[in-house]
N, C-alpha and C positions, 0 to 999 in steps of 0.2 A: 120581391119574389117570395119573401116568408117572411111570418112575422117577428120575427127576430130584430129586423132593424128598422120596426116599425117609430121605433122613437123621433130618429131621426130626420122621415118626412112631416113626423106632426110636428115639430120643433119648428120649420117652416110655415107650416098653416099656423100657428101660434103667432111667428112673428110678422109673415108676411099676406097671410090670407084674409083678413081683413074685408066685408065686404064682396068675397067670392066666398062659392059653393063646391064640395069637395064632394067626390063618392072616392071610396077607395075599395079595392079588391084585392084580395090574398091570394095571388095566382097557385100554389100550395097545396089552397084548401083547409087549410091550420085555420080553426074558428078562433072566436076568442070571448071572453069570459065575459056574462050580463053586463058585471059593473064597468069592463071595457067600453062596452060598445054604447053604454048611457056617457061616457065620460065622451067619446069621441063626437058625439051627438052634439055635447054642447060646445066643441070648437067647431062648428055647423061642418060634420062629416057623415056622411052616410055608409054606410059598408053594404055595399051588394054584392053579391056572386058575380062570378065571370060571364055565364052565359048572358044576365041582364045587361050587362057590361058591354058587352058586344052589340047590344040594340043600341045603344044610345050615340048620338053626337056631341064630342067635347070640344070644347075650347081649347082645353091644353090634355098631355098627358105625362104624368109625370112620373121617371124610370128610371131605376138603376139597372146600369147596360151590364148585368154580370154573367151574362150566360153567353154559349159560345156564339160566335157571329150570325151561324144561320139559323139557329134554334131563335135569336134576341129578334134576325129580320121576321122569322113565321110567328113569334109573339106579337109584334105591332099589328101584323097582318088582321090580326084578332079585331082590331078598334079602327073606326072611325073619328077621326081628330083635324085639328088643324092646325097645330104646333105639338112641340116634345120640350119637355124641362128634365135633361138628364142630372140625377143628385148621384155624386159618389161614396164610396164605399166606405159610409160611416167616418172616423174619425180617421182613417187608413190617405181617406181625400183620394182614392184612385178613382180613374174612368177606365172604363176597360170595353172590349168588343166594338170598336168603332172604327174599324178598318175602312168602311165607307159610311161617311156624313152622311146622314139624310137630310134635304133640305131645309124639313120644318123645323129642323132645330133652332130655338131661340132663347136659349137659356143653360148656364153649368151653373150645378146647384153644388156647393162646399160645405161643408159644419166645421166650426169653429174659426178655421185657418184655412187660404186659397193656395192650394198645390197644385203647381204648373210642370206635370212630370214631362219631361223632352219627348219623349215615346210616344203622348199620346198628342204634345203640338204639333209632332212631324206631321202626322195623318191630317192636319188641318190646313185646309188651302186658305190664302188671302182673306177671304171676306170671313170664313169663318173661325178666323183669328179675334176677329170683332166680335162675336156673341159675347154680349153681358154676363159675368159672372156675379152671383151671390153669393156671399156669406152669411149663414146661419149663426146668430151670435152663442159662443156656449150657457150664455144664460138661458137662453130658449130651452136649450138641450138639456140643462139640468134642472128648470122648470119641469117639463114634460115627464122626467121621471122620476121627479119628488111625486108630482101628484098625481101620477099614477100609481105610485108605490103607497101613497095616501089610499087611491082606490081601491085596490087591492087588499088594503089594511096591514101592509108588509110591516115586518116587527121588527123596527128599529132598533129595539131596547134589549135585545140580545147582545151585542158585542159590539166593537167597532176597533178601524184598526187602530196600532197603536206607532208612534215616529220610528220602535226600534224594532216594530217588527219585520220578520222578512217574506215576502208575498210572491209566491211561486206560478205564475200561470201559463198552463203548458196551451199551447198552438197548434194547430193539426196543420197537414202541408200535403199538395196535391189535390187532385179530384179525386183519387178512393183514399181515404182520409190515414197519415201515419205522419207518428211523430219524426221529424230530421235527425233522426242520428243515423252513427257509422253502421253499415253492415256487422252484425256479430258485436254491435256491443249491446251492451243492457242497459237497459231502463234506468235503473234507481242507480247503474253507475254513472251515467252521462247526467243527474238530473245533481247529482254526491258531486261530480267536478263541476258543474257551474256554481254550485253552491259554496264548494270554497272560495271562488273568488270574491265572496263577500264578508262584509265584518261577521261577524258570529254572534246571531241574534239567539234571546231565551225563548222568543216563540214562533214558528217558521210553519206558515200555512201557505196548502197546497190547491192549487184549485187544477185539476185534469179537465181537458175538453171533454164540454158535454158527449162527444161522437163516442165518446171511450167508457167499457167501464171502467170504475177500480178495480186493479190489479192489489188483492190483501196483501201478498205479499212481496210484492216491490216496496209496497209501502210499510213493511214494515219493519223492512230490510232497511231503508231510512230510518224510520223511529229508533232504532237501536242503535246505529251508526250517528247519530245525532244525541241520545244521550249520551253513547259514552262520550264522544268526541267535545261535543261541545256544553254536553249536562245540556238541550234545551229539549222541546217539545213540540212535535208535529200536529197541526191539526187538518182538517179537508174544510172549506172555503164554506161548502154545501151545510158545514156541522153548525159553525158560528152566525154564519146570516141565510138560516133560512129563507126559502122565496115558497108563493103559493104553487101549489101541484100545477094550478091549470094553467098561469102563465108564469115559467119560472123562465121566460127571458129578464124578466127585472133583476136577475141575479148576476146579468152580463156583465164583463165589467168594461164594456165598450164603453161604458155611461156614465160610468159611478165616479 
């Protein structure tokens, strides 16, 4: 549904498409960058628009169910197919919005590791206990964005991490997007207590979800609580491993 976890369907056409033809569509509308769409080209993927999308007849269609149930049923409605390959939600392994099976389903798509959450086997009658599952090896998946991070010309040779450093990355929660903390408390205080429960690193980098800006000074309401406390050094995720302006999903760290 955006290209954000576009890695993880090619990860599949890498390992398993072989021999099939691919179009894919950014329901979004999020383009993506020249040397993208030459690199997708050569694991035989074509990138069309939705409205051409909607002329053609496939074979299969392959979805991640993440929208609510009746928005996910008036999306299929869009395409003409004759089966569904549902992939889940990146490395998370969730299926979601399948309150009712459609029939053509013929396939649950995994990456890495196969998560069989209870929630989503209830909803599953008898036979379609039986659909074949895949897993997508993580090699595929760290293939895919080496060499795109190749394509893109992303600069490795800026930094990397290090065994003792400690690596902060904040989660959004909900559909209008906010961090899980207590009513009435603050930022840099909930972000200062989880942080102690850890050993006491000299360099402690922060990466905020993209939805958010930097807040200067929560963060720097950290930085100074962190030298005196522990003498170390805050940095933001964004400073050390630059990503390109036009696809800075490579900078996920769904992937890395």
């Amino acid at each position: 549904m955006s290209r954000g976890i576009i890695f993880y369907p090619l990860a599949y056409v890498l390992e398993f498409g072989k021999r099939r033809e691919f179009d894919i569509v950014i329901a979004s509308g999020h383009k993506l960058p020249e040397q993208t769409l030459e690199y997708l080209s050569s694991l035989g993927l074509t990138v069309i628009d939705l409205e051409n999308a909607k002329k053609n007849t496939y074979d299969s269609i392959f979805l991640q169910p993440y929208q609510g149930f009746h928005e996910h049923l008036k999306f299929l409605n869009h395409f003409k197919f004759k089966s569904i390959s549902y992939y889940s939600d990146a490395r998370r392994n969730g299926m979601y919005s399948l309150m009712g099976m459609d029939e053509r389903v013929n396939e649950f798509i995994y990456f890495g590791f196969e998560l069989i959450e209870q929630t989503f086997v209830e909803n599953l009658d008898a036979s379609q206990l039986k659909i074949p599952r895949t897993v997508v090896n993580f090699e595929s998946i760290r293939r895919i964005w080496i060499e795109l991070g190749q394509v893109m010309e992303l600069d490795r040779s800026s930094d990397s991490l290090k065994t003792d450093d400690l690596l902060i990355v904040m989660r959004h929660w909900g559909r209008t997007p906010m961090y899980p903390i207590r009513e009435g408390e603050k930022l840099e205080d909930y972000i200062w207590n989880e942080m102690e429960k850890w050993p006491k690193s000299k360099r402690v980098i922060i990466k905020p979800h993209s939805f958010f800006e930097h807040d200067k000074s929560i963060y720097e309401t950290l930085k100074f609580r962190l030298k005196e406390s522990w003498g170390s050094s805050l940095y933001f995720w964004d400073d050390l491993f630059p990503v390109p302006d036009n696809f800075p999903e490579l900078g996920s760290l769904l992937g890395s």
